[in-house]
PDB file of N, CA, C and O in Angstrom:
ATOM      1  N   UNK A   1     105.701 126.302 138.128  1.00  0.00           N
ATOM      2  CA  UNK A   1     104.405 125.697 137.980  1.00  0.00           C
ATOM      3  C   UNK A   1     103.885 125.833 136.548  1.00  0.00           C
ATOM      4  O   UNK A   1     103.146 124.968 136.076  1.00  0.00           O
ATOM      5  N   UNK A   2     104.323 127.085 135.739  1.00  0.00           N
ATOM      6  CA  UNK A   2     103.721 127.195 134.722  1.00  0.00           C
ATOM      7  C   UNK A   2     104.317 125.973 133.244  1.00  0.00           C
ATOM      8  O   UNK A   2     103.683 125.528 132.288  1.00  0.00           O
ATOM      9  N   UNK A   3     105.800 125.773 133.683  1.00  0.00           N
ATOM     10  CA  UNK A   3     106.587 124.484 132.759  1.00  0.00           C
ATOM     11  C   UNK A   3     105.866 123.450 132.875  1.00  0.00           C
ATOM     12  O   UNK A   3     105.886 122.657 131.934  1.00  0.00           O
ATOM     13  N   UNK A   4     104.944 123.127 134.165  1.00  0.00           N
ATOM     14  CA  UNK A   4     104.214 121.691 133.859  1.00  0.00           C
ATOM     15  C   UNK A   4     103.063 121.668 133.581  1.00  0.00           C
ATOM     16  O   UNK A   4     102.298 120.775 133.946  1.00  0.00           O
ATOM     17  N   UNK A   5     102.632 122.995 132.643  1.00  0.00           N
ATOM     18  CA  UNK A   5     100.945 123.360 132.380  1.00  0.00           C
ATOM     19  C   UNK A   5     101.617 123.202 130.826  1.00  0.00           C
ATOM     20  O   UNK A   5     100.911 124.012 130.224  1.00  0.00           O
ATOM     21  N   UNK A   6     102.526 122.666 129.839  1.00  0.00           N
ATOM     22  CA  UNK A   6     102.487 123.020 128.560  1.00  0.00           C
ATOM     23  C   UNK A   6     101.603 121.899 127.999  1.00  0.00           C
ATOM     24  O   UNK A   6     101.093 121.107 128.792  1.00  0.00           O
ATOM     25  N   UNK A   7     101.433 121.806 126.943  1.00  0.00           N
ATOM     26  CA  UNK A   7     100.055 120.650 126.221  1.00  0.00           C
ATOM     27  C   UNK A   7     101.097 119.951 125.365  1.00  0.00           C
ATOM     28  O   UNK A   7     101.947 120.500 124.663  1.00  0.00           O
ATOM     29  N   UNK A   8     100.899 118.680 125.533  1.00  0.00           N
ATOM     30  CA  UNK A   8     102.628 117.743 124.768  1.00  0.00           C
ATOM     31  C   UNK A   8     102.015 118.568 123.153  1.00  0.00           C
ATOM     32  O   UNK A   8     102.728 118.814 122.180  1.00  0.00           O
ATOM     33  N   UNK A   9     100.564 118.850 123.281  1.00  0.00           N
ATOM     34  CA  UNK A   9     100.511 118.988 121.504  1.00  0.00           C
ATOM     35  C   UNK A   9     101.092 120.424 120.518  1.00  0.00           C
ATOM     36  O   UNK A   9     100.994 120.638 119.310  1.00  0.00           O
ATOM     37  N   UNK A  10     101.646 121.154 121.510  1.00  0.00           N
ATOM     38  CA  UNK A  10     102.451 122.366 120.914  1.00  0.00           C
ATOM     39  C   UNK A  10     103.786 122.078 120.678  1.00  0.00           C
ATOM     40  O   UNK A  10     104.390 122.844 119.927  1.00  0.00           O
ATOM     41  N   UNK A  11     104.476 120.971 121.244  1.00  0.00           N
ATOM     42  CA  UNK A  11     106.185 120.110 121.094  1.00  0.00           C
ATOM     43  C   UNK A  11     106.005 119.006 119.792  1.00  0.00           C
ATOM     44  O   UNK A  11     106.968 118.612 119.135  1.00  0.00           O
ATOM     45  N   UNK A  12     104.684 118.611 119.563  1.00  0.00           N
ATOM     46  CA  UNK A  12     104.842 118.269 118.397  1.00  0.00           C
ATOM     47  C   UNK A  12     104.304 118.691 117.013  1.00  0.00           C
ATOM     48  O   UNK A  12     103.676 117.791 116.455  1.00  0.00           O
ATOM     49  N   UNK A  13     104.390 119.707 116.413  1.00  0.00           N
ATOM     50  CA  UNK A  13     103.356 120.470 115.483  1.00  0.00           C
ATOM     51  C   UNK A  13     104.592 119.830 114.055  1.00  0.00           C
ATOM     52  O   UNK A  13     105.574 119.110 114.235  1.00  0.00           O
ATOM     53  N   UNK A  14     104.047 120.445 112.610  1.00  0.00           N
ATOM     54  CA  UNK A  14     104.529 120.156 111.744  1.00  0.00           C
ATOM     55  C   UNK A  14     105.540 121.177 111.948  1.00  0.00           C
ATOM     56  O   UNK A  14     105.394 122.128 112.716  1.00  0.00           O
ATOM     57  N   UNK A  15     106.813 120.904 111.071  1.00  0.00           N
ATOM     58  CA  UNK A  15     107.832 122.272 110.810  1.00  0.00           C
ATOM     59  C   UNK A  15     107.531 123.496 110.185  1.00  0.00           C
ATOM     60  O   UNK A  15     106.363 123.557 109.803  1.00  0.00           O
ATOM     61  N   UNK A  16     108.096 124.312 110.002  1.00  0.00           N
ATOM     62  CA  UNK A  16     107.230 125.367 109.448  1.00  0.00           C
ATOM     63  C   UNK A  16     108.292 125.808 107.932  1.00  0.00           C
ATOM     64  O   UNK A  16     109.173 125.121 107.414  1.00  0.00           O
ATOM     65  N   UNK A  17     107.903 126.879 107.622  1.00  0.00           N
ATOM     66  CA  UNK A  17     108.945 127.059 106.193  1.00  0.00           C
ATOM     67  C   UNK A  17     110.410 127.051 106.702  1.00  0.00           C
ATOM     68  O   UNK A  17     111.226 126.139 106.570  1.00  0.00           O
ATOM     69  N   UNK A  18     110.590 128.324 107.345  1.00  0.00           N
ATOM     70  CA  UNK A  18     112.212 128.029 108.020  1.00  0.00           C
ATOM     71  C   UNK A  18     112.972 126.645 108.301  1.00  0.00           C
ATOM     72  O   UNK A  18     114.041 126.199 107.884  1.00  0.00           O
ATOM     73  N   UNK A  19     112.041 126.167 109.134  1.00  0.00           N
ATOM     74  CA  UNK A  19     112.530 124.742 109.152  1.00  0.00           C
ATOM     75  C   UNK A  19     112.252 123.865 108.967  1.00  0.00           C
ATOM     76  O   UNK A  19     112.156 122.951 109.787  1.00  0.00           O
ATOM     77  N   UNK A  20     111.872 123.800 107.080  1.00  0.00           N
ATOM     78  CA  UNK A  20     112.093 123.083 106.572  1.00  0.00           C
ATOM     79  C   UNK A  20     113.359 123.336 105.836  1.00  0.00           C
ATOM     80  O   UNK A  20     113.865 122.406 105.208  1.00  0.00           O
ATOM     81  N   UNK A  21     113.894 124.461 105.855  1.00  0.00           N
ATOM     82  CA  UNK A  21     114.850 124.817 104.817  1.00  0.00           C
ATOM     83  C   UNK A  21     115.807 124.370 105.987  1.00  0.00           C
ATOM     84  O   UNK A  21     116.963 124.570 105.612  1.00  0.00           O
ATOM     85  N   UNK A  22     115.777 123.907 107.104  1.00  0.00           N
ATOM     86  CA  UNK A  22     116.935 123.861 107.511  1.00  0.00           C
ATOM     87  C   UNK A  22     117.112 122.009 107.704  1.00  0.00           C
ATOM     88  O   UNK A  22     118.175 121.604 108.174  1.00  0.00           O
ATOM     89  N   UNK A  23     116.330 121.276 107.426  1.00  0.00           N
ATOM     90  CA  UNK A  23     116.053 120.264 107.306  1.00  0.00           C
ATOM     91  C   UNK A  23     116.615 119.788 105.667  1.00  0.00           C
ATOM     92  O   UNK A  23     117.501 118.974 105.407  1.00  0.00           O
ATOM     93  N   UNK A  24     115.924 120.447 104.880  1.00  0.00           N
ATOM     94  CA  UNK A  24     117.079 120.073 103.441  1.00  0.00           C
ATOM     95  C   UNK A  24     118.012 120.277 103.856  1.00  0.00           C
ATOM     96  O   UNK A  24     118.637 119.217 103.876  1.00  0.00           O
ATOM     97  N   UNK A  25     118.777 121.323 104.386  1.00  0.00           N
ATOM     98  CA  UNK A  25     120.027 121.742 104.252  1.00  0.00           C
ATOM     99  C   UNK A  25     120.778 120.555 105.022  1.00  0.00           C
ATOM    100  O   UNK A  25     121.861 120.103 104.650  1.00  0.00           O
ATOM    101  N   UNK A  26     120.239 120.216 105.870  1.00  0.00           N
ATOM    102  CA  UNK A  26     120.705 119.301 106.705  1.00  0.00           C
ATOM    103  C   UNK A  26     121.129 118.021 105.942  1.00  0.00           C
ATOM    104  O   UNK A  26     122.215 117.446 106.017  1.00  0.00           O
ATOM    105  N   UNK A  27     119.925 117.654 105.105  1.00  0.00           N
ATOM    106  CA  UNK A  27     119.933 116.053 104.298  1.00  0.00           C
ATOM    107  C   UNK A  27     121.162 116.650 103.328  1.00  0.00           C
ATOM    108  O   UNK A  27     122.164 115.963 103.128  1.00  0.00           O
ATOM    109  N   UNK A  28     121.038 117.723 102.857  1.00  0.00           N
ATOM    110  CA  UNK A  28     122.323 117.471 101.652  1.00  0.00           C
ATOM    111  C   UNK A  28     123.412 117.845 101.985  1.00  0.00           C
ATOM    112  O   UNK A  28     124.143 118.104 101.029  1.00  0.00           O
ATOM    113  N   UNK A  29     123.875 117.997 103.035  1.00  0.00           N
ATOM    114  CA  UNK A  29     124.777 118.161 104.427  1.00  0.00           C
ATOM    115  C   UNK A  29     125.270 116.744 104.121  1.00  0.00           C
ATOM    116  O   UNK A  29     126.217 116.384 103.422  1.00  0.00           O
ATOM    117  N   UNK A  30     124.288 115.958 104.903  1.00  0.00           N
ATOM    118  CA  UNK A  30     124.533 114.357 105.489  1.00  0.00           C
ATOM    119  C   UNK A  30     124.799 113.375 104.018  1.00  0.00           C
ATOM    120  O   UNK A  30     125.733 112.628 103.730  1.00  0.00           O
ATOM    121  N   UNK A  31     123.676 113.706 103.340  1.00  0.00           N
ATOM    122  CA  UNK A  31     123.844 112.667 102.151  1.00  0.00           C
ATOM    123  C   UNK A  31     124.524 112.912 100.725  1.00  0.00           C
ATOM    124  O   UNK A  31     124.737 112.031  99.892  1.00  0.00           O
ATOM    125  N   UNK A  32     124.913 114.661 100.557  1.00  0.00           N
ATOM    126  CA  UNK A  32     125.464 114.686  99.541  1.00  0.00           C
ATOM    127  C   UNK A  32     124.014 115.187  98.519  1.00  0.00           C
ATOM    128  O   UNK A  32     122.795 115.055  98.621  1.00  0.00           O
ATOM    129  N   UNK A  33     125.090 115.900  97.390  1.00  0.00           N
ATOM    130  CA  UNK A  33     123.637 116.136  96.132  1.00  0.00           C
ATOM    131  C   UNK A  33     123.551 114.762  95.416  1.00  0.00           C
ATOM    132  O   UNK A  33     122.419 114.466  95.034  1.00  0.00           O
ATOM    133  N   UNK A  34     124.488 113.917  95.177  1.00  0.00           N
ATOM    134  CA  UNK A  34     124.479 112.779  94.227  1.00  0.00           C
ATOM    135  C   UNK A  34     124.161 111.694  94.603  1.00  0.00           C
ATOM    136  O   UNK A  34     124.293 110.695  93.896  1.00  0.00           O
ATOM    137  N   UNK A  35     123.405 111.666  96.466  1.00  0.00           N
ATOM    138  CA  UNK A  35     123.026 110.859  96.839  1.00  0.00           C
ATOM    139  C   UNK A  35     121.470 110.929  96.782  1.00  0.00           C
ATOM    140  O   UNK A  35     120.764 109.923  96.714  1.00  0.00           O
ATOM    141  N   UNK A  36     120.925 112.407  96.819  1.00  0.00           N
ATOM    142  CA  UNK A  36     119.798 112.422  97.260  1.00  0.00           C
ATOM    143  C   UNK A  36     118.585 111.999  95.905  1.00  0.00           C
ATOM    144  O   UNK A  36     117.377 111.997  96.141  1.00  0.00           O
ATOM    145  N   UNK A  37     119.097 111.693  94.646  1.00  0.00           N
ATOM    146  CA  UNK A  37     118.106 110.996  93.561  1.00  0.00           C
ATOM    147  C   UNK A  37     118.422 109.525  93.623  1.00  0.00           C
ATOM    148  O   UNK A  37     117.645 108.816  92.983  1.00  0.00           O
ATOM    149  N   UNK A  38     119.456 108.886  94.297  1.00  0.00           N
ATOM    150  CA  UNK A  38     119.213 108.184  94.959  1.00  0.00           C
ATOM    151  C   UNK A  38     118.315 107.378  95.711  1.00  0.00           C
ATOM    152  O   UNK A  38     117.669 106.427  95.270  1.00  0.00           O
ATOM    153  N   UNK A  39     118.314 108.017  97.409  1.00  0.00           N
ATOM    154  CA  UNK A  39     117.640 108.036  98.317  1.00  0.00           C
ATOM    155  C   UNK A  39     115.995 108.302  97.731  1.00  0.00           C
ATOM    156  O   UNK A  39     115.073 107.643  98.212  1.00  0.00           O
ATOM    157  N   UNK A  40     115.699 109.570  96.401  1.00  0.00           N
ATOM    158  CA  UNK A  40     114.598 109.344  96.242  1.00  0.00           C
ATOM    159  C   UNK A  40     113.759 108.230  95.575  1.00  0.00           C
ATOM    160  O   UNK A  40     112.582 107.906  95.737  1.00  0.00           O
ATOM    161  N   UNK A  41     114.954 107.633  94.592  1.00  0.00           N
ATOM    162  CA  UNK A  41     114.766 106.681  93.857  1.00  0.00           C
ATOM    163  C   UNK A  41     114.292 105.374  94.742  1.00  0.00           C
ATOM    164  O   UNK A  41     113.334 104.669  94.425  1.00  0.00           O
ATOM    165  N   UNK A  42     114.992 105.197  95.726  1.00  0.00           N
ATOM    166  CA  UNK A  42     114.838 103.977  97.023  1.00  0.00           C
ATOM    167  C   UNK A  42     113.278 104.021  97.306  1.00  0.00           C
ATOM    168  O   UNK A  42     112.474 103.106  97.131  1.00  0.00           O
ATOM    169  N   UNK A  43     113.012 105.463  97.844  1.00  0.00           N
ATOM    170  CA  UNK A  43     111.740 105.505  98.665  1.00  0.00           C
ATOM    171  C   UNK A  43     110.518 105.214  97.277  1.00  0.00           C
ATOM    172  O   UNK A  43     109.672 104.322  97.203  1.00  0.00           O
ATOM    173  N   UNK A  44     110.720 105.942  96.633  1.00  0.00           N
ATOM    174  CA  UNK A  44     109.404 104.996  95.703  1.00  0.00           C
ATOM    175  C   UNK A  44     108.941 103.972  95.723  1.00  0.00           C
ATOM    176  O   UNK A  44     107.843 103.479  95.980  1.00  0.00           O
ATOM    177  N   UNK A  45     110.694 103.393  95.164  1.00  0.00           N
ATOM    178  CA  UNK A  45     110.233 102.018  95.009  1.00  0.00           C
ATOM    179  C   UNK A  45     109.578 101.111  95.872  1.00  0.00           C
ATOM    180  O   UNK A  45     108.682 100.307  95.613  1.00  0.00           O
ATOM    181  N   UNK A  46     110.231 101.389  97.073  1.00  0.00           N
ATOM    182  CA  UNK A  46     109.345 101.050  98.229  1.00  0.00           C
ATOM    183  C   UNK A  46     108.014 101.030  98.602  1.00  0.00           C
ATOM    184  O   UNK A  46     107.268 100.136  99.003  1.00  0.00           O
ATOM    185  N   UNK A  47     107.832 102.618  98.309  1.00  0.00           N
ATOM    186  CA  UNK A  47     106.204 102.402  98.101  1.00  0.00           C
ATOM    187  C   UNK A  47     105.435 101.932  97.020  1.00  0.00           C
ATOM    188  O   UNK A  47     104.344 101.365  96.964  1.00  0.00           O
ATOM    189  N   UNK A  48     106.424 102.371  95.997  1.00  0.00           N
ATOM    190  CA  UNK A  48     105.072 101.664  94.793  1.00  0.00           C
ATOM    191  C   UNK A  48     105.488  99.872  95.278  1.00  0.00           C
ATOM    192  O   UNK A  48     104.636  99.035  94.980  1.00  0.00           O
ATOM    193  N   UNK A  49     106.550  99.471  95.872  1.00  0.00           N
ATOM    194  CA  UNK A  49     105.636  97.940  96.284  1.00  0.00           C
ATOM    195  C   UNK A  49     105.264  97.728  97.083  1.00  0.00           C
ATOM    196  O   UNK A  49     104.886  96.581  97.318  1.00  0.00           O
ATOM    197  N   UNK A  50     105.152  98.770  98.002  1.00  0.00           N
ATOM    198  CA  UNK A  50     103.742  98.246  98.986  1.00  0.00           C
ATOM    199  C   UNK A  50     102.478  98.776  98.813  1.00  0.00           C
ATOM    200  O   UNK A  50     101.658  98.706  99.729  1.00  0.00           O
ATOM    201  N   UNK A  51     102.092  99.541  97.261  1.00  0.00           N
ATOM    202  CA  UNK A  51     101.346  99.886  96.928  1.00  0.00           C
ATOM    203  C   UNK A  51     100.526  98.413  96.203  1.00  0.00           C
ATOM    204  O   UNK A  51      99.371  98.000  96.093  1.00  0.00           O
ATOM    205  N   UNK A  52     101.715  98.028  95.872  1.00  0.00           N
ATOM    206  CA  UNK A  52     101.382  96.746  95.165  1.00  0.00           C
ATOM    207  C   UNK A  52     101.214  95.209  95.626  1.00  0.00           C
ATOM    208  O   UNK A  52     100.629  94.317  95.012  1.00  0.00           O
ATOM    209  N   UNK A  53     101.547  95.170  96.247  1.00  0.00           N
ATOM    210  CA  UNK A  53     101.335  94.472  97.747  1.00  0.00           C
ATOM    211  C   UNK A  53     100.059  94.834  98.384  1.00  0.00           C
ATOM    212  O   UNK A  53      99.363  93.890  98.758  1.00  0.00           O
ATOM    213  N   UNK A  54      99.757  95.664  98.519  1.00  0.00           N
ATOM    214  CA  UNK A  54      98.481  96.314  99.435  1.00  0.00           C
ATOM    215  C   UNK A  54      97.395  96.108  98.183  1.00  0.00           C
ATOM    216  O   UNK A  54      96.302  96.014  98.741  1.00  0.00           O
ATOM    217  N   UNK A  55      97.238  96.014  96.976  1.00  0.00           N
ATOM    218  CA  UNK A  55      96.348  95.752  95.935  1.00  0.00           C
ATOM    219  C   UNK A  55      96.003  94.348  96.066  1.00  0.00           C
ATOM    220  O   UNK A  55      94.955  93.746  96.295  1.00  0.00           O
ATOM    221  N   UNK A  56      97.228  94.006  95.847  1.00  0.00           N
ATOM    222  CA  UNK A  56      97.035  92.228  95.265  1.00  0.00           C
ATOM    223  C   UNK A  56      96.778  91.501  97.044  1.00  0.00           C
ATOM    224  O   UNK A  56      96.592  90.299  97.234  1.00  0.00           O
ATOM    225  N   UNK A  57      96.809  92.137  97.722  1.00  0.00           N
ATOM    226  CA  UNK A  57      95.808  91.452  99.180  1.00  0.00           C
ATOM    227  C   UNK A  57      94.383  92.119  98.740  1.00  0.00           C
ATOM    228  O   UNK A  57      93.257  91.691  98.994  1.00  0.00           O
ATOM    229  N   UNK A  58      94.668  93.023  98.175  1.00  0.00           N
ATOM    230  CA  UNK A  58      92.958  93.530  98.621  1.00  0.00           C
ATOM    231  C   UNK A  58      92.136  92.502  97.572  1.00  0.00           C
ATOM    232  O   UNK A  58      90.993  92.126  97.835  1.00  0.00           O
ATOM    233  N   UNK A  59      92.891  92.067  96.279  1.00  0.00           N
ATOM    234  CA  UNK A  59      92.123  91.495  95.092  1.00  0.00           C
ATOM    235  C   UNK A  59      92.056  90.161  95.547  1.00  0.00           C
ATOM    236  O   UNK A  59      91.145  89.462  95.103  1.00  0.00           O
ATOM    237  N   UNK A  60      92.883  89.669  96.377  1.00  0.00           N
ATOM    238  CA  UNK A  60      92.528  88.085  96.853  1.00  0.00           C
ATOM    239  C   UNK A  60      92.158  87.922  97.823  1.00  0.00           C
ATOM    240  O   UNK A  60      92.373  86.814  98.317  1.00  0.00           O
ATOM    241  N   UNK A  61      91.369  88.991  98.651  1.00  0.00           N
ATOM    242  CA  UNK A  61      90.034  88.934  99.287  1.00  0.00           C
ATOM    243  C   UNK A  61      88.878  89.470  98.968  1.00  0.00           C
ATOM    244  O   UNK A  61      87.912  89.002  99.571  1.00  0.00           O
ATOM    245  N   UNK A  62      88.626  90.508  98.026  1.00  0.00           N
ATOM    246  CA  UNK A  62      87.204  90.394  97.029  1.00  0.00           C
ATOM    247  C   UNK A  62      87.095  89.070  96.307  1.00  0.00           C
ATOM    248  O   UNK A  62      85.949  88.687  96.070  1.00  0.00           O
ATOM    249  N   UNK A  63      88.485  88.023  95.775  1.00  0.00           N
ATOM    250  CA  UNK A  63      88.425  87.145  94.806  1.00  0.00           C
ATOM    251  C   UNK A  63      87.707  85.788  96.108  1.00  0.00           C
ATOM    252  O   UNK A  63      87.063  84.787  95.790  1.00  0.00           O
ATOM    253  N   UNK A  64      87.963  86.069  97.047  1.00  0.00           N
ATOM    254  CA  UNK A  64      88.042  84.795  98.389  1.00  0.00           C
ATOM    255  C   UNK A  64      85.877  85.213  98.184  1.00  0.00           C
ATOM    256  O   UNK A  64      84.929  84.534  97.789  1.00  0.00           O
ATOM    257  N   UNK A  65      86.013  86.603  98.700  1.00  0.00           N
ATOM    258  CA  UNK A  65      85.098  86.632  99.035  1.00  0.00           C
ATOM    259  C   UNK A  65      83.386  86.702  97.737  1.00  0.00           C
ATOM    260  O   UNK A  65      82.204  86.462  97.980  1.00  0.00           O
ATOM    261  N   UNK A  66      84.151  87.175  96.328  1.00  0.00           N
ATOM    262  CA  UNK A  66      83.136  86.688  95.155  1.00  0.00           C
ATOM    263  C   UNK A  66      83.252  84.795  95.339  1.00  0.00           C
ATOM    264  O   UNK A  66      82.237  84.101  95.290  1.00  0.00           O
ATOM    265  N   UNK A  67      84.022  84.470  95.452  1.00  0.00           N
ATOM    266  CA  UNK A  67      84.220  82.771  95.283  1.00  0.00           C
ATOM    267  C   UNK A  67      83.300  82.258  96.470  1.00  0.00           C
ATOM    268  O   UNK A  67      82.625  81.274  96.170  1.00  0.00           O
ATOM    269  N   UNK A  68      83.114  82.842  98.035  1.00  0.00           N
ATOM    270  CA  UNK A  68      82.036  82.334  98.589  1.00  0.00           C
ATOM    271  C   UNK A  68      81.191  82.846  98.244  1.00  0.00           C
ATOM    272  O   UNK A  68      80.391  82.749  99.174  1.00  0.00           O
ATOM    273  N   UNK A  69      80.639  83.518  97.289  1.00  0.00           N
ATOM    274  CA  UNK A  69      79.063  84.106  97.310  1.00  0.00           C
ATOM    275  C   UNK A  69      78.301  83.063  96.275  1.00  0.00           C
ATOM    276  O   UNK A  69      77.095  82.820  96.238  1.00  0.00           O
ATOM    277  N   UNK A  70      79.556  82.410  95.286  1.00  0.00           N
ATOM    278  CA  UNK A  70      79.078  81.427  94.141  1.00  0.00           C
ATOM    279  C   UNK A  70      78.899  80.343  95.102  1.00  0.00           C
ATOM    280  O   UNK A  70      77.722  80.043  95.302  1.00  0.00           O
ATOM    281  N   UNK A  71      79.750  79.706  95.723  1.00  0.00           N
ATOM    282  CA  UNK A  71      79.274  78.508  96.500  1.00  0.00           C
ATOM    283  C   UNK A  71      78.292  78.282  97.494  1.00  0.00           C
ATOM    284  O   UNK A  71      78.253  77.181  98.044  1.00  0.00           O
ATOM    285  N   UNK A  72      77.243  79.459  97.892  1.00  0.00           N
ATOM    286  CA  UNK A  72      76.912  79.151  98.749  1.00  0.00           C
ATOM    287  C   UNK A  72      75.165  79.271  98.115  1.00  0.00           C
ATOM    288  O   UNK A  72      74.219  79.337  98.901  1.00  0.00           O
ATOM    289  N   UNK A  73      75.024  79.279  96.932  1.00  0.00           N
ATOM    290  CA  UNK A  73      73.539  79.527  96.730  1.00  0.00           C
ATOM    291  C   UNK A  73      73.545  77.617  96.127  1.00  0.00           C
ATOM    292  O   UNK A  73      72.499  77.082  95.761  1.00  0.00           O
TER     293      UNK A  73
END
């Protein structure tokens, strides 16, 4: 009875120091050292363009929305 009293929110917490070290160990396990500036190189870029992407929507809807404020007086 007591296995179906656990709270799902203690099965998902962040890792802790230990395991995170076992989590690197793992990636340079799987991917190698000469992969992983790589792999970091990938993920940037990724974000810095959806950083950039996520700007240039935001600027052509302040630009949508300064452009109706002129037309409507």
């Amino acid at each position: 009875m007591s296995i179906l009293n656990i709270t799902p929110q203690l099965l998902l917490s962040m890792p802790s120091g230990g395991e995170w070290l076992w989590v690197i160990l793992v990636v340079v396990i799987f991917f190698g050292g000469k992969k992983i500036p790589e792999l970091a190189r990938g993920i940037g870029k990724g974000i810095r363009e959806f950083n950039d992407a996520k700007d240039g929507v935001k600027s052509e809807i302040e630009a949508g929305m300064k452009k109706d404020d002129k037309v409507k007086p």
